[in-house]
BAKOLDREN-588237 format. One line per 5 residues: number of its first residue (from 0); their letters; for each residue x, y, z of C-alpha. Coordinates in Angstrom, 2 decimals. Layout:
REM BAKOLDREN-588237
NUM	a	X,Y,Z; ... $
//
This chain:
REM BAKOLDREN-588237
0	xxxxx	9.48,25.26,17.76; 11.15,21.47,18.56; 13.08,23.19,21.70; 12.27,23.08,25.27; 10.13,26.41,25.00 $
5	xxxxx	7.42,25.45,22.54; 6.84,21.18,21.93; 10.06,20.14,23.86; 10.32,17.11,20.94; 13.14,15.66,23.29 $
10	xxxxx	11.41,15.29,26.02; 8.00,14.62,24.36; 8.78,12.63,21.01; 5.02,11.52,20.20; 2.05,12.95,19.63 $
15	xxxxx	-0.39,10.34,20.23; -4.17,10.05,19.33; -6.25,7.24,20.91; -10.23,6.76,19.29; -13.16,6.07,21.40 $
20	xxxxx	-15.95,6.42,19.10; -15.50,6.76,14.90; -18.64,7.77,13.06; -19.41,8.34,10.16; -20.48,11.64,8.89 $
25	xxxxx	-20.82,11.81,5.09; -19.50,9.67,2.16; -16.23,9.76,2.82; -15.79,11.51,6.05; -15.95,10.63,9.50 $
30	xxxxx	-15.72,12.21,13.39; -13.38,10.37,15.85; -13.88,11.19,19.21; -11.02,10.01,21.99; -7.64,11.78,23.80 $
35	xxxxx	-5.12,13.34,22.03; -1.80,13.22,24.01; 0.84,16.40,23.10; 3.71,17.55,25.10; 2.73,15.27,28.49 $
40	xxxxx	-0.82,16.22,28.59; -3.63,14.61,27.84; -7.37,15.66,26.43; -10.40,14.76,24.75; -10.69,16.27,21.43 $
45	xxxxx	-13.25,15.39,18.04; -11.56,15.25,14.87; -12.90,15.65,11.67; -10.98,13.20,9.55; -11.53,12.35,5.43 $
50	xxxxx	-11.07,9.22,3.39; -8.68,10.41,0.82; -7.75,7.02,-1.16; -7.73,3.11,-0.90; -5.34,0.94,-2.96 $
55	xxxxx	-3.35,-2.57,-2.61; -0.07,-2.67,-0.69; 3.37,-4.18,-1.81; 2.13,-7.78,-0.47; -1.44,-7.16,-1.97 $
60	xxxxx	-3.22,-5.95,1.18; -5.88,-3.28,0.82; -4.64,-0.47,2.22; -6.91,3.10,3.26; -5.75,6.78,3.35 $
65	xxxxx	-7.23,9.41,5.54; -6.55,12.84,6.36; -7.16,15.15,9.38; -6.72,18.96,10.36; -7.77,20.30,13.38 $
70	xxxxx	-7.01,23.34,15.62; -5.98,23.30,19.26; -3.99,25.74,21.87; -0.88,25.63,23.15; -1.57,26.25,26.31 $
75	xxxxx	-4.18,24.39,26.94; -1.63,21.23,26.54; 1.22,22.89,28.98; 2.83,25.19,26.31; 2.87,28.92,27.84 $
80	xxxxx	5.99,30.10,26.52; 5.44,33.75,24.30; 1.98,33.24,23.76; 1.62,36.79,22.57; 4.11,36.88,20.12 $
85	xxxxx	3.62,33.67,18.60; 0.46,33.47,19.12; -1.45,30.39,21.18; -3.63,28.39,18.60; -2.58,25.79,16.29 $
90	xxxxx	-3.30,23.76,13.30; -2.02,20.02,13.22; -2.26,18.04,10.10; -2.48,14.17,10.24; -2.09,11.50,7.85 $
95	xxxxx	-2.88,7.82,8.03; -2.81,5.16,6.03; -4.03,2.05,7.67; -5.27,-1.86,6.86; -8.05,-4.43,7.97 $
100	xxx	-5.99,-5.91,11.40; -7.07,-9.53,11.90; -7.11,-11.80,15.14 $
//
């Protein structure tokens, strides 16, 4: 799947997700709406994303967790290559842990 047929990961190392708008949608979840860059193609997308945990970092920072899993297709990002076979849509997985960036 890392070769030059499916996610070419040489020539496309990073899968990059860029927020326009975070709300949120419950206690601990939230929807973050902005473009999601795979395999040299860009697109809006929503993600539904959690708030998993929230703890202090080695140098005492305060530190947040979330987790994300959304679907998207292949081809709609470029990737063509045996979509029969191995079928088109996919489920990505994210993980973040973040903290409070100052000026």
């Amino acid at each position: 799947m890392k070769g030059p047929d499916f996610f070419n990961v040489k020539q496309f190392p990073i899968i990059a997700f860029k927020a326009k708008e975070v709300k949120k949608t419950g206690k601990d979840t939230y929807e973050a709406t902005g473009d999601l860059t795979l395999h040299g193609v860009t697109k809006e997308l929503k993600i539904q994303a959690e708030h998993v945990g929230t703890g202090k970092g080695m140098e005492g920072e305060e530190r947040a967790g979330f987790e994300a899993s959304f679907k998207l297709k292949r081809s709609d990002f470029g990737m063509k290559f045996m979509i029969g076979p191995v079928g088109d849509e996919i489920q990505v997985i994210a993980s973040l842990e973040c903290t409070a960036g100052g000026s």
